[in-house]
C-alpha positions as CSV (number, residue, x, y, z in Angstrom):
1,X,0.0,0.0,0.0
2,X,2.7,2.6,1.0
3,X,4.2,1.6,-2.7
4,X,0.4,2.4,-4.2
5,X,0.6,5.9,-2.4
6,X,3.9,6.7,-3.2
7,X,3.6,5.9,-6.8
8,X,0.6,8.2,-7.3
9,X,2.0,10.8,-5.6
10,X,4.9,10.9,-8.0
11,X,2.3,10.5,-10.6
12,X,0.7,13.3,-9.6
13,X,2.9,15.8,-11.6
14,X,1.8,13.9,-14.6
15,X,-1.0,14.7,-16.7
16,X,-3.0,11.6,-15.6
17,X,-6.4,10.1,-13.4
18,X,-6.8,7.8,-11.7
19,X,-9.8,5.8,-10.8
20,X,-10.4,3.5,-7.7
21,X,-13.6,1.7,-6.9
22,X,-13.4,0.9,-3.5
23,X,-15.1,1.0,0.1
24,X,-12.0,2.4,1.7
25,X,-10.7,6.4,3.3
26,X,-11.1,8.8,0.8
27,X,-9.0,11.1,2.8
28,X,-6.1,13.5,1.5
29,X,-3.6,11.5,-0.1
30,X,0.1,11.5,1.2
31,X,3.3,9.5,0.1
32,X,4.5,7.2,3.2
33,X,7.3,10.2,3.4
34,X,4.0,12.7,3.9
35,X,4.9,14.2,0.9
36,X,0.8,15.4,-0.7
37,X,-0.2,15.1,-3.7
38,X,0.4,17.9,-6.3
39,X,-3.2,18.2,-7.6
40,X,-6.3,15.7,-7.1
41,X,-5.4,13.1,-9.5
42,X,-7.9,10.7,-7.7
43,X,-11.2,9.6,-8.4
44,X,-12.3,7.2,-5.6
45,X,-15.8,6.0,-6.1
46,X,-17.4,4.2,-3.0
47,X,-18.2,0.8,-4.8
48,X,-21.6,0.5,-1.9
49,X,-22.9,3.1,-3.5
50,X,-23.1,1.6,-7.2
51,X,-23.4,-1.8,-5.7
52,X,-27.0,-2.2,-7.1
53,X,-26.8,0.2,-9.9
54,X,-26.3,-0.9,-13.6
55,X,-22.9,-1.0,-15.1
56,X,-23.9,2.2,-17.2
57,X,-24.6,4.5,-14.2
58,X,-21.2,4.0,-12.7
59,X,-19.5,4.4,-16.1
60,X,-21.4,7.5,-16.6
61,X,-20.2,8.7,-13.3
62,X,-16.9,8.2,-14.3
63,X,-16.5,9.8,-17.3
64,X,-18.7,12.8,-16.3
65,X,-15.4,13.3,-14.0
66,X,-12.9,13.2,-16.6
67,X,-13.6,16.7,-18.9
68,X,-13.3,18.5,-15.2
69,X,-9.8,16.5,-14.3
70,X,-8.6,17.4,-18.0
71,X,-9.5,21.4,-17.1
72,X,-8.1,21.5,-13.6
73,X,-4.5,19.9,-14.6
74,X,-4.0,22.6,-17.1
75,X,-5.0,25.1,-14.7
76,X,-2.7,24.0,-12.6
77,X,-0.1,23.6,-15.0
78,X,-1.1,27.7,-16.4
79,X,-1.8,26.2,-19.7
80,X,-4.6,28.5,-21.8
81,X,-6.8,26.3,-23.7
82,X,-7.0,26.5,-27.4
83,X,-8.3,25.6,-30.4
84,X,-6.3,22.7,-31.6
85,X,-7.7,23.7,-35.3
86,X,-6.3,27.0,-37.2
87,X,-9.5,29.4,-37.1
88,X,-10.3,29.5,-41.1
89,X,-13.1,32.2,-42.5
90,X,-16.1,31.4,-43.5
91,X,-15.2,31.7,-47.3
92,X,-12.6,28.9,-47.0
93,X,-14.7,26.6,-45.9
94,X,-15.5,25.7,-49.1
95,X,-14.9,22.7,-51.2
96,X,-11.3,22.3,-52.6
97,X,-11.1,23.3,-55.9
């Protein structure tokens, strides 16, 4: 376990989530060195509370989590979002000739 903790708090500084289903503490996380973690990089789902719930509505969970991780991290990191497309006018958008 101390392994577990210490590895995702070295992940942590790594643009990654993590997801646990589980019915354990869903306290601050801290390396066995008490070292925290950079940013909240954990997703702990109490597994009691989907126990009797269709696969779907815990996936849905799940993933409803993931554009908010995606934001925060590059907050953190004081990256601006952009458009990953080159803004064309209107009058390009036409078919190639």
């Amino acid at each position: 376990m101390a392994d577990m903790r210490e590895a995702i708090v070295h992940t942590s500084y790594l643009p990654m989530f993590i997801i646990i289903v589980g019915d354990g503490d869903t306290g601050i996380l801290h390396s066995p060195k008490g070292e925290p973690i950079l940013w909240d990089i954990v997703l702990f789902i109490l597994f009691w509370e989907f126990e009797n719930a269709s696969p779907a509505a815990l996936v849905k969970c799940v993933l409803a989590e993931v554009p908010k991780q995606v934001v925060e991290y590059y907050s953190y990191k004081t990256f601006p979002p952009h458009c990953p497309w080159p803004e064309t006018p209107a009058s390009n958008l036409s078919s190639p000739q």
